[in-house]
DOSE-214652 format. One record per residue (C-alpha): x, y, z; residue in three letters; residue number from 1. Coordinates in nm, 4 decimals, always signed. Layout:
# residues N
LUMTOR        xx        yy        zz  residu  num
LUMTOR         X         Y         Z     ALA  NUM
...
This chain:
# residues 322
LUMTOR        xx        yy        zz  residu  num
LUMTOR   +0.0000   +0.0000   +0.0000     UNK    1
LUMTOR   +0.2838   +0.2805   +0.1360     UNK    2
LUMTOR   +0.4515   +0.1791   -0.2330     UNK    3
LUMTOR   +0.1270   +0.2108   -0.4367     UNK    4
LUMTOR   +0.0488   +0.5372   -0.2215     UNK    5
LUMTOR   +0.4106   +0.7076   -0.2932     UNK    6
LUMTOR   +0.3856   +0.7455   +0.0741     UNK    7
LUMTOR   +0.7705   +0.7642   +0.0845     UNK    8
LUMTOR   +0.7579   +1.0494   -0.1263     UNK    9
LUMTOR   +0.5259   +1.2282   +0.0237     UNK   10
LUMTOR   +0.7087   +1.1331   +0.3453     UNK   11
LUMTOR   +1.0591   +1.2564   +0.2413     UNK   12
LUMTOR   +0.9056   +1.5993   +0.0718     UNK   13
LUMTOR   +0.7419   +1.6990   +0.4136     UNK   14
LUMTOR   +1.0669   +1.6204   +0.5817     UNK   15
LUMTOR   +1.2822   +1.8190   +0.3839     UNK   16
LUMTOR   +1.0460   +2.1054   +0.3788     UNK   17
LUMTOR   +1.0595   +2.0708   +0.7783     UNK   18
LUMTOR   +1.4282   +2.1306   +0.7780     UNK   19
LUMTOR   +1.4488   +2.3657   +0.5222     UNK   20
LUMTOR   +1.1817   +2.5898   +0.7185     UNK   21
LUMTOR   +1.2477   +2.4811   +1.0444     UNK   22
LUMTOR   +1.2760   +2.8451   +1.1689     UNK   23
LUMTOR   +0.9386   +2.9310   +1.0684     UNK   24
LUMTOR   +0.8051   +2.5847   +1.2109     UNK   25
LUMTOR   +0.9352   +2.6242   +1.5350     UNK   26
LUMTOR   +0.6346   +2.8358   +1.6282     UNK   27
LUMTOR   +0.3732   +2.6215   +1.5330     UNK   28
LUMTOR   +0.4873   +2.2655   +1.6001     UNK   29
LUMTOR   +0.6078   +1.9763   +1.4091     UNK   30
LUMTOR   +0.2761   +1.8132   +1.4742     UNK   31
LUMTOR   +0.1130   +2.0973   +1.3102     UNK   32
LUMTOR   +0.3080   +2.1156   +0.9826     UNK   33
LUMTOR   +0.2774   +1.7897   +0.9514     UNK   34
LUMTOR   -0.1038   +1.7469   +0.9991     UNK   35
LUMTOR   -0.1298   +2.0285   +0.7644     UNK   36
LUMTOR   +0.1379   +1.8921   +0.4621     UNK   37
LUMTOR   -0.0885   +1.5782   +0.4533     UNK   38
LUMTOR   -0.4556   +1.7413   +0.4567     UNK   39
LUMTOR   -0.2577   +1.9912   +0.1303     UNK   40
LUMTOR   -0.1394   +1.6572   -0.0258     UNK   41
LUMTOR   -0.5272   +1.4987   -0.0142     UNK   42
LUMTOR   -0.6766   +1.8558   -0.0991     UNK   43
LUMTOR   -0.4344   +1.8450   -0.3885     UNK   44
LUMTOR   -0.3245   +2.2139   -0.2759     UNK   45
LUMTOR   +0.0230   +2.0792   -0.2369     UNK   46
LUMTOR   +0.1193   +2.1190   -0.6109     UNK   47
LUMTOR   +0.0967   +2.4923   -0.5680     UNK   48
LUMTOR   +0.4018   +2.6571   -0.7096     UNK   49
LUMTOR   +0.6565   +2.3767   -0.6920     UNK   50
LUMTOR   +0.9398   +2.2370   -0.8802     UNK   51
LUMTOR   +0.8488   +2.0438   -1.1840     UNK   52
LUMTOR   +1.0082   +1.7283   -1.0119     UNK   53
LUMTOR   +0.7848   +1.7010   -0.7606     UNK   54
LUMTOR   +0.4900   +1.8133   -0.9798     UNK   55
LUMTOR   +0.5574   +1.4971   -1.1693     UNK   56
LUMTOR   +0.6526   +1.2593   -0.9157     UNK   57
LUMTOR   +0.3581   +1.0491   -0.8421     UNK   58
LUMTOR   +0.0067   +1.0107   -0.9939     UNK   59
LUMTOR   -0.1809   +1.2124   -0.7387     UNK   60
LUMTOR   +0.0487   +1.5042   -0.8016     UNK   61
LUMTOR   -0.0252   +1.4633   -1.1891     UNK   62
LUMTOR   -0.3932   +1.4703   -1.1111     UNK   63
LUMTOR   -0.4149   +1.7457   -0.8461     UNK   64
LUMTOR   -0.2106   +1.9644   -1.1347     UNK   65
LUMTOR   -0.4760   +1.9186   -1.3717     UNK   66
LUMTOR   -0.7628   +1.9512   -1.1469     UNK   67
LUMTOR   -0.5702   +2.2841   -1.0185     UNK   68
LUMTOR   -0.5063   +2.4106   -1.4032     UNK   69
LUMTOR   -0.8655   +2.3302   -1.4891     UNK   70
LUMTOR   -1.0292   +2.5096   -1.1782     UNK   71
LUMTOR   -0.7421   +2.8027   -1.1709     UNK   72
LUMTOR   -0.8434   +2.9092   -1.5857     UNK   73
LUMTOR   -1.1318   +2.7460   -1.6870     UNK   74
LUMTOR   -1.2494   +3.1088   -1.7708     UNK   75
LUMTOR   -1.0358   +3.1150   -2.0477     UNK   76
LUMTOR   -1.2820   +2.8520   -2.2254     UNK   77
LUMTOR   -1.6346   +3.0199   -2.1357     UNK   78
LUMTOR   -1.8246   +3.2514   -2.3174     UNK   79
LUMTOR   -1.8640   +3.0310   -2.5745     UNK   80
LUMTOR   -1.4698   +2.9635   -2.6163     UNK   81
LUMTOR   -1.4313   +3.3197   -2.7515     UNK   82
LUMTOR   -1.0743   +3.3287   -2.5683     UNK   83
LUMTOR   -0.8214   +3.1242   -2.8229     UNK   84
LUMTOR   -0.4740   +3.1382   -2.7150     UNK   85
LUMTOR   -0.1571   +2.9170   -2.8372     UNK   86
LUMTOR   +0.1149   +2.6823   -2.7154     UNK   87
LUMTOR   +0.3213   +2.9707   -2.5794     UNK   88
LUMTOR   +0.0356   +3.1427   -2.3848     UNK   89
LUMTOR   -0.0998   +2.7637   -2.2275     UNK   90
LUMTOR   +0.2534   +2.7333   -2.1100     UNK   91
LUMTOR   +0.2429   +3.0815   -1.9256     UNK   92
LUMTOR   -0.0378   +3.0093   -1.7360     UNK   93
LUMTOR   +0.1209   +2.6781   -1.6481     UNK   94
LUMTOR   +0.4680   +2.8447   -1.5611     UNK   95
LUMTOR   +0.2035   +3.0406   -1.3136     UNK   96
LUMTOR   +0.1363   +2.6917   -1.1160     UNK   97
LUMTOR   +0.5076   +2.5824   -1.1474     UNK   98
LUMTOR   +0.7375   +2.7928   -1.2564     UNK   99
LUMTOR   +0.9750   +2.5441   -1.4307     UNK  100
LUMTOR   +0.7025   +2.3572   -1.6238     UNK  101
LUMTOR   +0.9155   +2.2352   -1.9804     UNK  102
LUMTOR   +0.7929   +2.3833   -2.2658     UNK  103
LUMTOR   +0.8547   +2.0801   -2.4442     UNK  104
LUMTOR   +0.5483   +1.9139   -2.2542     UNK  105
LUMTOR   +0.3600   +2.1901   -2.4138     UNK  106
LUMTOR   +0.4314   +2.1744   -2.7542     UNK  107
LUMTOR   +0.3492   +1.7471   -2.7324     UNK  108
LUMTOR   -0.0014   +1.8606   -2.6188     UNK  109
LUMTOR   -0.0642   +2.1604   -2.8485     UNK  110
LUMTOR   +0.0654   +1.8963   -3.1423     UNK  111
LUMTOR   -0.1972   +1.6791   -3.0554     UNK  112
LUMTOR   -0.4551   +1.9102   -3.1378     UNK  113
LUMTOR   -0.3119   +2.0928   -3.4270     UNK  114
LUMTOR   -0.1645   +1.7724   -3.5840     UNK  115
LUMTOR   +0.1802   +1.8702   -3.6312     UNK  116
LUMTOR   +0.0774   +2.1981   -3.8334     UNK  117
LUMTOR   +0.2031   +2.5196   -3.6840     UNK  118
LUMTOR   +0.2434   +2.5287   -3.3410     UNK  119
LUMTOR   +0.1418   +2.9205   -3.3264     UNK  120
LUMTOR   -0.2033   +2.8360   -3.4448     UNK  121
LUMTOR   -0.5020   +2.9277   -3.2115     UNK  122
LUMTOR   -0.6934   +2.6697   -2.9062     UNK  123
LUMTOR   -0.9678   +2.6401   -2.7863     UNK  124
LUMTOR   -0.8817   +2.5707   -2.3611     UNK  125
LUMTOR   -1.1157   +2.2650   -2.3610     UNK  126
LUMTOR   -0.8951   +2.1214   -2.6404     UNK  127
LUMTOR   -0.5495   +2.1973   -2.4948     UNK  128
LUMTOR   -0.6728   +2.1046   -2.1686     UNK  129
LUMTOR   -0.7690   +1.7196   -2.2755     UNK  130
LUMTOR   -0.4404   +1.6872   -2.5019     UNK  131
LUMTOR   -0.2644   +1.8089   -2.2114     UNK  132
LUMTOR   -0.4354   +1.5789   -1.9557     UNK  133
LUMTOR   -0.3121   +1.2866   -2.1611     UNK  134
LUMTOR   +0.0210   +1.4147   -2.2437     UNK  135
LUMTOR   +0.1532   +1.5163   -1.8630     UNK  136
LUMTOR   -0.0352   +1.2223   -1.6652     UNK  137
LUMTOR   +0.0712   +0.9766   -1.9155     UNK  138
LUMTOR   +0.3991   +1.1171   -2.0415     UNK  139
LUMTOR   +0.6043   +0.7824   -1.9975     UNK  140
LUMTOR   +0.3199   +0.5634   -2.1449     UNK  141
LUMTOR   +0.3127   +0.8094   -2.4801     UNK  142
LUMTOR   +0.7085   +0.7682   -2.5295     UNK  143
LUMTOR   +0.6488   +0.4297   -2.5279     UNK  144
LUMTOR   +0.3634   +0.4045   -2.8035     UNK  145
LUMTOR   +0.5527   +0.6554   -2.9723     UNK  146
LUMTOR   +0.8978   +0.3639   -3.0098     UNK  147
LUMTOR   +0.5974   +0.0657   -3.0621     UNK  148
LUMTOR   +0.4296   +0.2736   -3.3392     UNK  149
LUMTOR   +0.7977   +0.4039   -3.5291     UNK  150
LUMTOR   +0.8905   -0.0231   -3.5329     UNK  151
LUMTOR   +0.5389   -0.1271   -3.6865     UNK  152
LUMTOR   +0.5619   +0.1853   -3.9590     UNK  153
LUMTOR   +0.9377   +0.0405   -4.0660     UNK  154
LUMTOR   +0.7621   -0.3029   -4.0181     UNK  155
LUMTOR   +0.8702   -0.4339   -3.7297     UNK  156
LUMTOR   +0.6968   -0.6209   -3.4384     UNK  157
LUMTOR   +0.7872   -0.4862   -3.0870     UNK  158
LUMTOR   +0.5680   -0.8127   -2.9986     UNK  159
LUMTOR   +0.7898   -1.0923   -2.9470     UNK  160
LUMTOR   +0.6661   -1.4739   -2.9719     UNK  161
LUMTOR   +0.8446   -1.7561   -2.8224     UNK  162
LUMTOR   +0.8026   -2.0473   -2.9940     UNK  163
LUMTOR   +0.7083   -2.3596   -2.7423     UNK  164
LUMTOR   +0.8439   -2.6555   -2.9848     UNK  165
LUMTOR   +1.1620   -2.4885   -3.0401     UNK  166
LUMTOR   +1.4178   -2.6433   -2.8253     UNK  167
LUMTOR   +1.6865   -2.3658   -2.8978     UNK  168
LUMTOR   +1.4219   -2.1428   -2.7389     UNK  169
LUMTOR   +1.4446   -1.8758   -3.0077     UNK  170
LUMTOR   +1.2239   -1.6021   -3.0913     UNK  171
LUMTOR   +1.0712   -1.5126   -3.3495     UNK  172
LUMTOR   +0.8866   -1.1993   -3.4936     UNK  173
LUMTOR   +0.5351   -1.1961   -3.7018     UNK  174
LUMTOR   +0.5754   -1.0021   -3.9688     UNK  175
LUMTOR   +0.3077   -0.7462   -4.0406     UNK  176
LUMTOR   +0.0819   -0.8679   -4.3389     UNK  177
LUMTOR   +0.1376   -0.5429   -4.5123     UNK  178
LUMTOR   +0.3494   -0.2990   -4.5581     UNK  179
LUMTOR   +0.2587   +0.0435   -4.4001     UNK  180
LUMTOR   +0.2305   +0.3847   -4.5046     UNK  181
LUMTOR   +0.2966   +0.7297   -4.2656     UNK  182
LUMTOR   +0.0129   +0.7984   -4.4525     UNK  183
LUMTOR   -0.2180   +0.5437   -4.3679     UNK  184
LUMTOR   -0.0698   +0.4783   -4.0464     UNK  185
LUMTOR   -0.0730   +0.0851   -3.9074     UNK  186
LUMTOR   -0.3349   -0.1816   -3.8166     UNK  187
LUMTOR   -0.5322   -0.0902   -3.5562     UNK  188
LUMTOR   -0.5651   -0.4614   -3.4421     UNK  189
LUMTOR   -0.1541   -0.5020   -3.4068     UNK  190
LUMTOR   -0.1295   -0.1810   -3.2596     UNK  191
LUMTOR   -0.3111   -0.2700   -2.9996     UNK  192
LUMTOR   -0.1791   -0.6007   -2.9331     UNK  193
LUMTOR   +0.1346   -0.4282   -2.8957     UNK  194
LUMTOR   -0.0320   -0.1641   -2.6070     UNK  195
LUMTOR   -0.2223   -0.4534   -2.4215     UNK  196
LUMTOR   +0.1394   -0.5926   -2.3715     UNK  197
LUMTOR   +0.2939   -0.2356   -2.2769     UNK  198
LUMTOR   +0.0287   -0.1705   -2.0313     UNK  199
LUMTOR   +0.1283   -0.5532   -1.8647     UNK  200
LUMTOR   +0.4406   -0.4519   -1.8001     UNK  201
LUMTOR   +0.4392   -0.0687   -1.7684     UNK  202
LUMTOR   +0.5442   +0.0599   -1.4534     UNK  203
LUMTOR   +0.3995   +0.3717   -1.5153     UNK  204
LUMTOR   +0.0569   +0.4959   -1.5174     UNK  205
LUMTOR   -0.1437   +0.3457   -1.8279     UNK  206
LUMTOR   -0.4731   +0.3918   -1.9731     UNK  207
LUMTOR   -0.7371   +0.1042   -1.9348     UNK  208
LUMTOR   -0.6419   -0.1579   -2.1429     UNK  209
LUMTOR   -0.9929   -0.2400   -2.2331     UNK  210
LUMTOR   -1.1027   +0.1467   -2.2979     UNK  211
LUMTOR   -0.8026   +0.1719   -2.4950     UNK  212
LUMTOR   -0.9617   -0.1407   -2.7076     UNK  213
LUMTOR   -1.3184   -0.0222   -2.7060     UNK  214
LUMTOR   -1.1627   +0.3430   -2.8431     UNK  215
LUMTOR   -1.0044   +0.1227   -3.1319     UNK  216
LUMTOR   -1.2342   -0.1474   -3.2297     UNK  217
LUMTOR   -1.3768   +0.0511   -3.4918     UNK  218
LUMTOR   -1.0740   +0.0713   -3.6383     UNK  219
LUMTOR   -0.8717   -0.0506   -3.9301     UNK  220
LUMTOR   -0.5520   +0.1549   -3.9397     UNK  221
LUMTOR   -0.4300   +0.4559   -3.7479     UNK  222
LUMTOR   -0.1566   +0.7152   -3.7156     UNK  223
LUMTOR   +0.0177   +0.8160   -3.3964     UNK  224
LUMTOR   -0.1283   +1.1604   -3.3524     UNK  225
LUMTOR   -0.4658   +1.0000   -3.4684     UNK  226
LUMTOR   -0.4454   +0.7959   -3.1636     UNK  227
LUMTOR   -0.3457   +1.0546   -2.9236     UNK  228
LUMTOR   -0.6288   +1.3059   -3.0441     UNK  229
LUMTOR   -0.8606   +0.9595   -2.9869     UNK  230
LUMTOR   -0.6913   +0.9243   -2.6373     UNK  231
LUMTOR   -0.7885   +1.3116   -2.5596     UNK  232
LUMTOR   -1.1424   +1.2850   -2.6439     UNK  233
LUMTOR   -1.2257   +0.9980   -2.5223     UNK  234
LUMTOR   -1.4839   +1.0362   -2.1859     UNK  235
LUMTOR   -1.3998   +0.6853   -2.0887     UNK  236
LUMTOR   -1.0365   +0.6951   -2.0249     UNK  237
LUMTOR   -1.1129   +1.1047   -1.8660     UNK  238
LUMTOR   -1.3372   +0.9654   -1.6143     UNK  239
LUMTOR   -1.0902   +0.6617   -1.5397     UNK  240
LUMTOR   -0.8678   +0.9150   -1.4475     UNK  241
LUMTOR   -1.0494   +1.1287   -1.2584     UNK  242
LUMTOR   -0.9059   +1.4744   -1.2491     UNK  243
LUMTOR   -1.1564   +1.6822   -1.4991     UNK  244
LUMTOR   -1.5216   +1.6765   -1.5207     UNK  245
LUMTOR   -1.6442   +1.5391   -1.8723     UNK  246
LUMTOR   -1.6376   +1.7913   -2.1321     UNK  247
LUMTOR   -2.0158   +1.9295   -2.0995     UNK  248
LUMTOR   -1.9607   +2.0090   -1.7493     UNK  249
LUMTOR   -1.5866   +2.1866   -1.8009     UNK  250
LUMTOR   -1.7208   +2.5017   -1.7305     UNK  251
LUMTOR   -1.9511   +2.4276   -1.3778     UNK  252
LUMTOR   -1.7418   +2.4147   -1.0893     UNK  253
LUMTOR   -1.9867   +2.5046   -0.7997     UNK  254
LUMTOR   -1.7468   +2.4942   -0.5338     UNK  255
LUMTOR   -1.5075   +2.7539   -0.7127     UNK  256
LUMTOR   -1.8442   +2.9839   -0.8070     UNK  257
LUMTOR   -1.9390   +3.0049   -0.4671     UNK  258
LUMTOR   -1.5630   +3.0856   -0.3620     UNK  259
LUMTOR   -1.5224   +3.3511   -0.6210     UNK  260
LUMTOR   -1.8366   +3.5470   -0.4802     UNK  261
LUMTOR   -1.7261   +3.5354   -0.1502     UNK  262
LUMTOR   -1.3966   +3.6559   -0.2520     UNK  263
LUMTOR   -1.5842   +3.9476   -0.4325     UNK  264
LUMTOR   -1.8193   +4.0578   -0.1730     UNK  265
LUMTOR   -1.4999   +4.0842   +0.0721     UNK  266
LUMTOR   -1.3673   +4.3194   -0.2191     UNK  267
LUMTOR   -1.6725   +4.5110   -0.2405     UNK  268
LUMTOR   -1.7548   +4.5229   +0.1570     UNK  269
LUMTOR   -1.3523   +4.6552   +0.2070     UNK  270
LUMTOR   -1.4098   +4.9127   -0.0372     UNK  271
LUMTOR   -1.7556   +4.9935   +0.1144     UNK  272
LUMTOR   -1.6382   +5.0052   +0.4720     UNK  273
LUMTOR   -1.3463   +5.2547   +0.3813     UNK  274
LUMTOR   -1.0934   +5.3706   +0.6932     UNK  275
LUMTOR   -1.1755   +5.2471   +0.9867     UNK  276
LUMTOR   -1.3332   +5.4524   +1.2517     UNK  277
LUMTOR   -1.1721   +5.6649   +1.4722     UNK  278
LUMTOR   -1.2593   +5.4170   +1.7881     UNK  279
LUMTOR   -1.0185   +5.1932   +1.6220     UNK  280
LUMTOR   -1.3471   +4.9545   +1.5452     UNK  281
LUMTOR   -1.2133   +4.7046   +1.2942     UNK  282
LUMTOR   -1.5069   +4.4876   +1.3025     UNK  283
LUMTOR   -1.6429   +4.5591   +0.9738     UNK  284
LUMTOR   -1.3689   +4.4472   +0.7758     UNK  285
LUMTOR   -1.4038   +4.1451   +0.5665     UNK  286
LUMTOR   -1.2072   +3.8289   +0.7479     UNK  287
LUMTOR   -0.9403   +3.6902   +0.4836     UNK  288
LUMTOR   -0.9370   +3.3359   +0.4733     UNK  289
LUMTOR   -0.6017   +3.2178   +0.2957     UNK  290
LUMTOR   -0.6499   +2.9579   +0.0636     UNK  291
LUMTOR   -0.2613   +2.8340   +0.1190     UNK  292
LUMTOR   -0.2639   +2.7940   +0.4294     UNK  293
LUMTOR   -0.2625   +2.4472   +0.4426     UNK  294
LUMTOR   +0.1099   +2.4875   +0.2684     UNK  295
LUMTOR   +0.2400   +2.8268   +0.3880     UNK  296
LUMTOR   +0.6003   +2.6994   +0.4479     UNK  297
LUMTOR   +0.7568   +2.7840   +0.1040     UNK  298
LUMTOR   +0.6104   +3.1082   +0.1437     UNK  299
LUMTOR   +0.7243   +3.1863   +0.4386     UNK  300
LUMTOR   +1.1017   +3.0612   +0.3434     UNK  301
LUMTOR   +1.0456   +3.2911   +0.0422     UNK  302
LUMTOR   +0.9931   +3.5779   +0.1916     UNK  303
LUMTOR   +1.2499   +3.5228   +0.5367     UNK  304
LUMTOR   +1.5289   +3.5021   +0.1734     UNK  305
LUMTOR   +1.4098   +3.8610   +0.0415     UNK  306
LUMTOR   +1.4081   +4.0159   +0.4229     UNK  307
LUMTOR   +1.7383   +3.9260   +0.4139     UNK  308
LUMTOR   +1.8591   +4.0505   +0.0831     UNK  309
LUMTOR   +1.6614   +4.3966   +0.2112     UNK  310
LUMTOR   +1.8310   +4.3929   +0.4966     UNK  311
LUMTOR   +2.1476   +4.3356   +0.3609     UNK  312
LUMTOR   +2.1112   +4.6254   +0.1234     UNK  313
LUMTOR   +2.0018   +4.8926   +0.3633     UNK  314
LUMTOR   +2.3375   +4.7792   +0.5105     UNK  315
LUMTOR   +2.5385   +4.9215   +0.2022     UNK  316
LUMTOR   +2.2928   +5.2121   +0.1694     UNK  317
LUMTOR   +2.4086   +5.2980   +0.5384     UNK  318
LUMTOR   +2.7206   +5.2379   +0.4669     UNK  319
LUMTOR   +2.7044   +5.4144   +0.1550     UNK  320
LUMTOR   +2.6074   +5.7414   +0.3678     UNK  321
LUMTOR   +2.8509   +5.7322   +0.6165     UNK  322
């Protein structure tokens, strides 16, 4: 369970954030950090503006990115998708979540909508955001298909079958029936064959084997970004893994709604309420509820750094004087 969890992970990260904050810790207790560090990592608030490493490092990480990307600019996409942007703008407003996000990742989503044509053409964010869900969560899985689908186009067979009556115990390869086209892509049936065994032996995170053959029953032949653009819009394999909402519901997120208009009518009552009063009455001013503070210890390291560099240059300033 503790492996399938990534509980050592998560274990180790809250440890090394203890020690590297440890000043700011000391006043609220190691009990405290790390009851809040785990409630972060099940909200999925514990994603927020970290390395690309750990963004990355286990499957529930992956996820809470999405979710987090999804809920963070999901305005982009209303109003009837007016708001196209491409490849380069996505990836700003995922460098906003974690500042070192590779732009290669981007440009393997954005080509899975636009097909390999330009990559500064427009998207729509319900598009990007589905190419991207399947490129980032199952980044390792895609390199693979990618290597299976390049040996079946030269006509190869990444499938290998052993032979029982062969005593040497050598292998030997089917050969495709035909030969295929980049055009035309390869047969849908083989391809598969050669996924059902990937996902048997993958270590990493894999679509369901038996969406994956639903999705390409229909089938005869296919081309690699044919099957990643089939991968994207397919509701089956988005509600296996669980992050977004299916596509007609993209744009309802209650929860966020009703966060947003309390966040605005705290806006609108502090600009109401004005100064306060000259009995010092503070009462009327809108309580501010930080949504991080279930992870405020980067923050907090953050900002100790730059009171330091300020302090060190009002040093030379005074100095400077003198």
């Amino acid at each position: 369970f503790a492996a399938q969890r990534h509980v050592l992970t998560y274990m180790e990260d809250a440890v090394s954030q203890l020690l590297e904050n440890r000043e700011d810790t000391s006043q609220y207790g190691i009990a405290r950090f790390f009851t809040e560090y785990f409630n972060s990592v099940r909200q999925g608030t514990h994603i927020l503006f970290r390395e690309f490493s750990f963004v990355q490092a286990t499957p529930h990480n992956r996820a809470s990115f999405l979710r987090t990307f999804w809920r963070c600019f999901r305005t982009v996409g209303k109003n009837g998708g007016k708001y196209l942007l491409t490849a380069q703008e996505y990836h700003c407003l995922l460098q906003l979540l974690c500042p070192d996000f590779p732009m290669e990742l981007t440009q393997k989503a954005a080509r899975i909508v636009l097909m390999d044509d330009a990559m500064d053409c427009l998207m729509s964010f319900s598009d990007f955001l589905f190419a991207f869900q399947i490129q980032f969560y199952y980044s390792e899985f895609l390199e693979s298909v990618a290597v299976i689908y390049q040996d079946l186009l030269a006509g190869k067979n990444p499938n290998t079958v052993i032979v029982p009556t062969s005593s040497s115990g050598q292998h030997r390869q089917r050969q495709p029936s035909n030969d295929c086209s980049p055009l035309d892509g390869v047969e849908a049936s083989l391809f598969y064959q050669c996924l059902e065994s990937l996902c048997d032996r993958s270590k990493y995170s894999c679509p369901p084997s038996a969406l994956v053959k639903e999705m390409l029953s229909s089938a005869q032949r296919l081309t690699f970004y044919g099957f990643l653009m089939a991968l994207a819009k397919d509701q089956g394999i988005n509600r296996a893994l669980g992050a977004l909402p299916d596509k007609g519901d993209l744009f309802l997120d209650p929860a966020m709604d009703q966060e947003l208009e309390k966040l605005i009518a705290q806006v609108s009552g502090l600009s109401v309420s004005g100064p306060t009063s000259s009995s010092g009455d503070t009462a009327n001013l809108p309580v501010r509820n930080s949504s991080r503070i279930n992870s405020p210890w980067k923050p907090l390291y953050h900002r100790r750094k730059m009171d330091a560099e300020s302090e060190g240059s009002n040093e030379e300033t005074d100095s400077s004087e003198n």
